[in-house]
C-alpha positions as CSV (number, residue, x, y, z in Angstrom):
1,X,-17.5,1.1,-32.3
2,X,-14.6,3.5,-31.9
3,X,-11.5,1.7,-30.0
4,X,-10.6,3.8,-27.0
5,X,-7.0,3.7,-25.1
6,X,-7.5,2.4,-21.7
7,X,-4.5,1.1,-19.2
8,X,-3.7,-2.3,-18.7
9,X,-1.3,-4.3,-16.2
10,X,0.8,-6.6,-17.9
11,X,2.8,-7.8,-15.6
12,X,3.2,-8.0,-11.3
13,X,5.7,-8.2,-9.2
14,X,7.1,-8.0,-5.4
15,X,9.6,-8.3,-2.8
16,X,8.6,-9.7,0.6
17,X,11.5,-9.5,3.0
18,X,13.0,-12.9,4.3
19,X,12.9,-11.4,8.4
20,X,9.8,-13.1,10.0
21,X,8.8,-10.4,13.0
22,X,6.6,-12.8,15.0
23,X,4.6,-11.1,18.0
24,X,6.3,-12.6,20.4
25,X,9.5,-10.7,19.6
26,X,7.8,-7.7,21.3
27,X,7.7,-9.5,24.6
28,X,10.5,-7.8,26.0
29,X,9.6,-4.3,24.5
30,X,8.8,-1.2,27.0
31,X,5.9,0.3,25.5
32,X,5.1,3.8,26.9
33,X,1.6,5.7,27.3
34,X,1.6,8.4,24.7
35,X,-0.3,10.7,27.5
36,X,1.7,9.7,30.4
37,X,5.0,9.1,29.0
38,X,5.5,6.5,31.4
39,X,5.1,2.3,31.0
40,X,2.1,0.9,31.0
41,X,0.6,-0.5,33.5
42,X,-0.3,-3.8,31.6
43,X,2.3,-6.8,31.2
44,X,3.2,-7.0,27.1
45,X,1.8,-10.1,27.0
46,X,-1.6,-8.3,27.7
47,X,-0.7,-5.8,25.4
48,X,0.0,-8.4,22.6
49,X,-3.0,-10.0,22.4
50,X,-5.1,-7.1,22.4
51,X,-3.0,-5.9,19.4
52,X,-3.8,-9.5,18.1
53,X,-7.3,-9.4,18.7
54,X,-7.7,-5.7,16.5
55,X,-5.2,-6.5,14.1
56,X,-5.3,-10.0,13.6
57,X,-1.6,-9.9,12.7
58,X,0.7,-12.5,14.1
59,X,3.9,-12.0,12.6
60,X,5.5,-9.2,10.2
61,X,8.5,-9.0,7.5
62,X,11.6,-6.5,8.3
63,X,14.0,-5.8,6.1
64,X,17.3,-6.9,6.6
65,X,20.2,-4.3,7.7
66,X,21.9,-4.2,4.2
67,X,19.2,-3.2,1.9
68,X,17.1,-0.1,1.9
69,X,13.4,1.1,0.3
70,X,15.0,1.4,-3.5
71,X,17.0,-1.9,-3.2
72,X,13.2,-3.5,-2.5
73,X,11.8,-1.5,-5.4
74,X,14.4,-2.6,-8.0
75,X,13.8,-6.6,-7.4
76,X,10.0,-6.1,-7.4
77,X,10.2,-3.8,-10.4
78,X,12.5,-7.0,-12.0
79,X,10.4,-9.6,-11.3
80,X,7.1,-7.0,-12.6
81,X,9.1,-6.9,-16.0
82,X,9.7,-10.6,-16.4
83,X,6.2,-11.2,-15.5
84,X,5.4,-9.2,-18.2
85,X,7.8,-9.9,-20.5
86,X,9.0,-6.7,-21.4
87,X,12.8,-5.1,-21.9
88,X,12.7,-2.4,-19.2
89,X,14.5,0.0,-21.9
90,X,11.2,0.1,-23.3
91,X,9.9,1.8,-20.0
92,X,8.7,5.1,-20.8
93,X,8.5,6.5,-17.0
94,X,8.6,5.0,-13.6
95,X,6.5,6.4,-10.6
96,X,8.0,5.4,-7.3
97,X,5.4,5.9,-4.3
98,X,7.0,5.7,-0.7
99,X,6.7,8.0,2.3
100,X,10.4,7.6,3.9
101,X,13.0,7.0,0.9
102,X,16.0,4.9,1.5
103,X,16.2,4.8,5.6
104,X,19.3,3.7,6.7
105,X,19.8,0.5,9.3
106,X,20.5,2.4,12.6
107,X,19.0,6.0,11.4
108,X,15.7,7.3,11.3
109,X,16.5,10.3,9.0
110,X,14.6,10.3,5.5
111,X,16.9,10.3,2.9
112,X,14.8,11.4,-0.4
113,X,17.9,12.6,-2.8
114,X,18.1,11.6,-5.6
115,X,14.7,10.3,-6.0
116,X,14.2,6.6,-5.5
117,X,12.4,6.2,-8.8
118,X,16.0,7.2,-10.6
119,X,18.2,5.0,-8.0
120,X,15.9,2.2,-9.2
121,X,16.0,3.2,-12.7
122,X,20.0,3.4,-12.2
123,X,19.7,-0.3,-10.3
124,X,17.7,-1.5,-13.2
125,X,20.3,-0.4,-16.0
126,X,17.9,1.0,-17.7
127,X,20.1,3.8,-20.4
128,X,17.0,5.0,-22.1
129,X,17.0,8.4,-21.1
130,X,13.6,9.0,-22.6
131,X,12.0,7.4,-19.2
132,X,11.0,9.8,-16.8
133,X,11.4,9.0,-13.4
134,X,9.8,10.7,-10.3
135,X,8.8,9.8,-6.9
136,X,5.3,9.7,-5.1
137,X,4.4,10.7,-1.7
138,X,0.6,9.9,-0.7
139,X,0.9,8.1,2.8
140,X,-0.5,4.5,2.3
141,X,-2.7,5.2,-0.7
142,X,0.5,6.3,-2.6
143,X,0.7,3.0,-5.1
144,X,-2.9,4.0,-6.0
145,X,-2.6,7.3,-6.8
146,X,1.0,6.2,-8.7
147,X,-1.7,4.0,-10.9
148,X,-4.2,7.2,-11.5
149,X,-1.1,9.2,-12.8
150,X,0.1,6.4,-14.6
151,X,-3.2,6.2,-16.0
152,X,-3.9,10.0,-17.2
153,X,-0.4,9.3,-18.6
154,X,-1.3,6.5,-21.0
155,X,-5.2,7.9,-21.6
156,X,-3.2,11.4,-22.7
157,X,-1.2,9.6,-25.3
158,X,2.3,11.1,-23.5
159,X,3.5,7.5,-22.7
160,X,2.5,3.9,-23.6
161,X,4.3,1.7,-21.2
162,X,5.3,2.3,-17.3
163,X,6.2,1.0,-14.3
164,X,4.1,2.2,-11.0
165,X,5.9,0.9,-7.9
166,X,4.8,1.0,-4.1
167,X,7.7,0.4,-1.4
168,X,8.5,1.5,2.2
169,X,10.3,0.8,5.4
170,X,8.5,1.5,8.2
171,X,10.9,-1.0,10.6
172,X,13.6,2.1,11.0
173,X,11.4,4.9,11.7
174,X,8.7,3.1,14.2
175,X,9.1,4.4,17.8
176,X,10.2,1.2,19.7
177,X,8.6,2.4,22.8
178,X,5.5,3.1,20.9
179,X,2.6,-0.1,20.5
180,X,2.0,0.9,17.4
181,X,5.4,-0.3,15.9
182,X,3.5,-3.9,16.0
183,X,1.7,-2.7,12.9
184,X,4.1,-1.6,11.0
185,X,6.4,-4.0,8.3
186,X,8.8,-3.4,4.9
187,X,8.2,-4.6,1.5
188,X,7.6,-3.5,-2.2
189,X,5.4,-4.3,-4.8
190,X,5.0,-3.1,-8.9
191,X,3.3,-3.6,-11.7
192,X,3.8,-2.8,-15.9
193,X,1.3,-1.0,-17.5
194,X,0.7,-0.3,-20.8
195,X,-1.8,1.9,-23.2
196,X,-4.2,-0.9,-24.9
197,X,-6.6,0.3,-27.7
198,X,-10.4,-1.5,-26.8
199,X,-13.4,-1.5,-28.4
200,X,-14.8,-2.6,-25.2
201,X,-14.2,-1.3,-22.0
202,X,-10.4,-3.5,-20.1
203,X,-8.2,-2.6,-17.5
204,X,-8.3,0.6,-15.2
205,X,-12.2,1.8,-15.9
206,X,-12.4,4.1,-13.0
207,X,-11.5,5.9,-9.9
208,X,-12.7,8.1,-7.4
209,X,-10.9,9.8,-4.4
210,X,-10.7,12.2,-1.6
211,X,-8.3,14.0,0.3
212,X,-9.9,15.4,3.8
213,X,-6.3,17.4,4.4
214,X,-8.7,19.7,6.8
215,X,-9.4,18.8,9.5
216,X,-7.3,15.4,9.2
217,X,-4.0,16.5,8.2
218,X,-2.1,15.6,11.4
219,X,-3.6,12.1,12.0
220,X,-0.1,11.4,11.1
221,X,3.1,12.6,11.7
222,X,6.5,12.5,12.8
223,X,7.3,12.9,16.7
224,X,9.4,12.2,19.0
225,X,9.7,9.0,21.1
226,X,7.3,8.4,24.1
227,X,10.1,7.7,25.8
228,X,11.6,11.0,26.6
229,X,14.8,9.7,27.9
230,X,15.0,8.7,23.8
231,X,17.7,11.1,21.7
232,X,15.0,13.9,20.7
233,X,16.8,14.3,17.6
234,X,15.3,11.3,16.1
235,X,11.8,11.6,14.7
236,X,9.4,8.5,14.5
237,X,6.1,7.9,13.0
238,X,3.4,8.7,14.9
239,X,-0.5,8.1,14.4
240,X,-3.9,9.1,15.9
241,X,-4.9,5.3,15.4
242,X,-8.5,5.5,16.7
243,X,-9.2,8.9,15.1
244,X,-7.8,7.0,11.7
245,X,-10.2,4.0,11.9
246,X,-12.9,5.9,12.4
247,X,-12.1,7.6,9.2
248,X,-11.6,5.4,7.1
249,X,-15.1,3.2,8.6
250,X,-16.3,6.3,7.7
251,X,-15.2,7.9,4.4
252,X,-13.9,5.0,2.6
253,X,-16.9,2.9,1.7
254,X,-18.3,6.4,0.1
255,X,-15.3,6.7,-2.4
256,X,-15.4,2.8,-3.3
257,X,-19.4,2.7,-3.8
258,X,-18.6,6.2,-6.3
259,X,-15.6,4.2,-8.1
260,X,-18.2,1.5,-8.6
261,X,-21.0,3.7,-9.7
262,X,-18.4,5.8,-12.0
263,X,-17.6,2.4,-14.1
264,X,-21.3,2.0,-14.7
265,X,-21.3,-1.3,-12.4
266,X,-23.6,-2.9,-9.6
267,X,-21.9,-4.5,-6.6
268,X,-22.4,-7.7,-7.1
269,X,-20.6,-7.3,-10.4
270,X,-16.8,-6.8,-8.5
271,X,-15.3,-10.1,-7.9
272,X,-12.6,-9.1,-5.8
273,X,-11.9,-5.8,-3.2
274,X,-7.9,-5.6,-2.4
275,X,-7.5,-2.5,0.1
276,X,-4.9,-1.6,2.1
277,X,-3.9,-3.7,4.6
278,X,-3.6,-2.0,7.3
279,X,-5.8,-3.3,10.1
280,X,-7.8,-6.7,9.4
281,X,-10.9,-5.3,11.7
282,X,-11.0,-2.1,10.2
283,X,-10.6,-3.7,6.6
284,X,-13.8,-5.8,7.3
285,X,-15.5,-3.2,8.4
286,X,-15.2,-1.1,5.4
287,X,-16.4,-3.8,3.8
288,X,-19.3,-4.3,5.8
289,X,-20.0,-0.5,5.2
290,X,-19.4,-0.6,1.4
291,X,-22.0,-4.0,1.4
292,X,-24.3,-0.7,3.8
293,X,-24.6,1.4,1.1
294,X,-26.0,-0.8,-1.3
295,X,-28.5,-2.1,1.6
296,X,-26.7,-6.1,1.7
297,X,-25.9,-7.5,4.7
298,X,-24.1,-10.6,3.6
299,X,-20.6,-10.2,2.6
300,X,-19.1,-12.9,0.7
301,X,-16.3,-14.8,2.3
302,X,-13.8,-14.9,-0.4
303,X,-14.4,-11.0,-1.7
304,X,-11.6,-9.7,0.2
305,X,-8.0,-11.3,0.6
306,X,-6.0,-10.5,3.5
307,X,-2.4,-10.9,3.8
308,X,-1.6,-8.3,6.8
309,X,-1.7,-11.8,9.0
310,X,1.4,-12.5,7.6
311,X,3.1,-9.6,6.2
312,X,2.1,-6.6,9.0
313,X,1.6,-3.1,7.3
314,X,3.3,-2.1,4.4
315,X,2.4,1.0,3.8
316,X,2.3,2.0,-0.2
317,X,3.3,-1.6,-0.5
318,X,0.4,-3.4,0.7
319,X,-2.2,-3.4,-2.3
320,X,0.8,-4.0,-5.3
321,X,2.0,-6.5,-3.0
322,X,-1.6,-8.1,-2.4
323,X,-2.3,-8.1,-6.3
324,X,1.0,-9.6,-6.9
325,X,0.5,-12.4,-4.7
326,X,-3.0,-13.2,-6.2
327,X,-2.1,-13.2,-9.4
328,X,0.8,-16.1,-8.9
329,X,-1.5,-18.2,-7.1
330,X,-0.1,-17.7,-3.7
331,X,-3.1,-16.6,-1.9
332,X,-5.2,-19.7,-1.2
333,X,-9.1,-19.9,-2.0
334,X,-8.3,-16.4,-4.2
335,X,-7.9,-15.7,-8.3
336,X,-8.2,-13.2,-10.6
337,X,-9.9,-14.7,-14.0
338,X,-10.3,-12.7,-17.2
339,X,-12.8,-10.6,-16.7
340,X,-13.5,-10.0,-13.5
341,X,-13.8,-6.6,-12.1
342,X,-11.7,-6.0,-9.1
343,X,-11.4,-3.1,-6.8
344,X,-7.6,-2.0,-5.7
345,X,-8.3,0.8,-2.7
346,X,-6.1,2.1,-0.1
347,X,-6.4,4.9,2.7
348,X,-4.2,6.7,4.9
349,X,-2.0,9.4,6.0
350,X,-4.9,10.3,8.2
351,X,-6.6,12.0,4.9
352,X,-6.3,10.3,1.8
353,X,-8.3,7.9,0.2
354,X,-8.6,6.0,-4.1
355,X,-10.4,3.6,-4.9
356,X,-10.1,2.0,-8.7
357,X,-12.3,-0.3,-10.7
358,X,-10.0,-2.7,-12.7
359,X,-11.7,-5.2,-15.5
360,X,-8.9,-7.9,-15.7
């Protein structure tokens, strides 16, 4: 049989800020109504616990007021590399996917120049100057679509070995007068990957995607605070959170059951699903809807592992971070084993969605 090139990870990696966020920090928040612009008429501690109840997330990691987004990416991307065992001069590119850049404490303004792929590559030390670097802006699905590039790289025979990172801060540019700043958390996660000739089928086999820009293209976007006595100059993220869920309950388990379909598999042949974690409810019921489509109703228990409990919404960070996790052993009653087929998806940014079958 003729070997085939076909992108493996070699290695994982992540940084999970040391600030534990728990709910109760919000307590003495003023939250505002977005079509008012006035305080709710619910005590936080109301507000909480219905955030809890959706959600399920009890407590979040912020990053602290020294470091930024790149500062994240370089100690995931370090720990990636010794993972896999590799001298990062032998890097041939780094994507970088993040939606904010390096957000200073204290200032909501994106700061994008230069790219944080070659401020990590600087941070690294890495003097090869053969290794591209570029950044990646995809909303929440932006470490999975770093892994499809990195992917038609490697299966195109331009590069052999890269690094594909996912890292954001959404602490500095939530709206503190906005609920929705309960969701959101900082952190980065990356992964190695390298071209590996196969005779049989390993690694990244497939992936499907959509990007619904019309009509959905504003889902998310940056406004002003809901507090309009708030500096108008600064800009916060802002989301249609209902119209979102309902997207992604409703497109998402489409693009996972064509991922699985594209890699010639059945369901029951994926042994793990790690999506975005950006709502626990939501994330169950696009399983649920994926599990629809094949006309199951049972989901098994320990298909999906959540660490949004814990960790809050990290944006591009959530699936590199989840994978990372796994793979040391620090997700109790999860593993990856050789072999197994997993699914990495992610949606967001009111529009996008991937979804990628992976044969460990």
């Amino acid at each position: 049989m003729t070997k085939k090139v076909y992108t493996r990870i070699i290695g994982t990696g992540s940084y999970i800020p040391e600030r534990r966020i728990q709910n109760d920090h919000f307590k003495d928040y003023v939250f505002y109504d977005p079509s008012t612009h006035k305080p709710f008429d619910k005590t936080n501690e109301e507000i909480i616990t219905k955030f809890h109840e959706i959600t399920n997330i009890s407590e979040r990691r912020w990053i602290t007021d020294q470091m930024v987004t790149s500062d994240m990416a370089a100690i995931a991307s370090e720990n990636a590399c010794e993972a896999a065992g590799v001298d990062v001069n032998t890097l041939d590119f780094i994507v970088l996917s993040h939606n904010f850049g390096d957000v200073a404490h204290g200032n909501t303004s994106v700061d994008t120049l230069p790219s944080l792929a070659n401020k990590v590559k600087a941070k690294l030390k890495i003097t090869n100057p053969a290794c591209v670097a570029h950044d990646l802006i995809s909303g929440c699905p932006g470490w999975t679509q770093g892994m499809i590039v990195a992917d038609a790289y490697i299966r195109s025979g331009m590069y052999k070995r890269g690094l594909v990172i996912g890292a954001d801060v959404l602490s500095r540019i939530s709206d503190p007068h906005d609920r929705d700043t309960m969701i959101y958390a900082d952190g980065a996660g990356a992964t190695i990957v390298e071209a590996v000739e196969s005779d049989e089928p390993t690694g990244i086999l497939s992936h499907a995607s959509r990007s619904d820009s019309d009509p959905y293209a504003n889902l998310l976007y940056f406004g002003k605070s809901f507090n309009k006595e708030v500096d108008e100059k600064n800009l916060y993220i802002k989301m249609a959170g209902h119209k979102l869920y309902v997207y992604a309950i409703t497109h998402v388990p489409g693009v996972v059951k064509d991922s699985i379909e594209m890699a010639g598999l059945q369901l029951h042949d994926i042994k793990k699903v790690l999506i975005h974690q950006a709502n626990e409810k939501m994330d169950d019921a696009i399983l649920k809807g994926v599990f629809k489509l094949y006309g199951e109703k049972k989901v098994p228990h320990d298909l999906m592992p959540m660490s949004i409990r814990k960790l809050g919404n990290s944006s591009t960070a959530t699936v590199p971070t989840l994978l990372d996790l796994v793979v040391r052993g620090d997700m109790e009653g999860h593993q990856i084993n050789p072999g197994d087929y997993v699914i990495l998806c992610s949606v967001g940014a009111g529009m996008n969605i991937n979804s990628i079958v992976y044969k460990w």
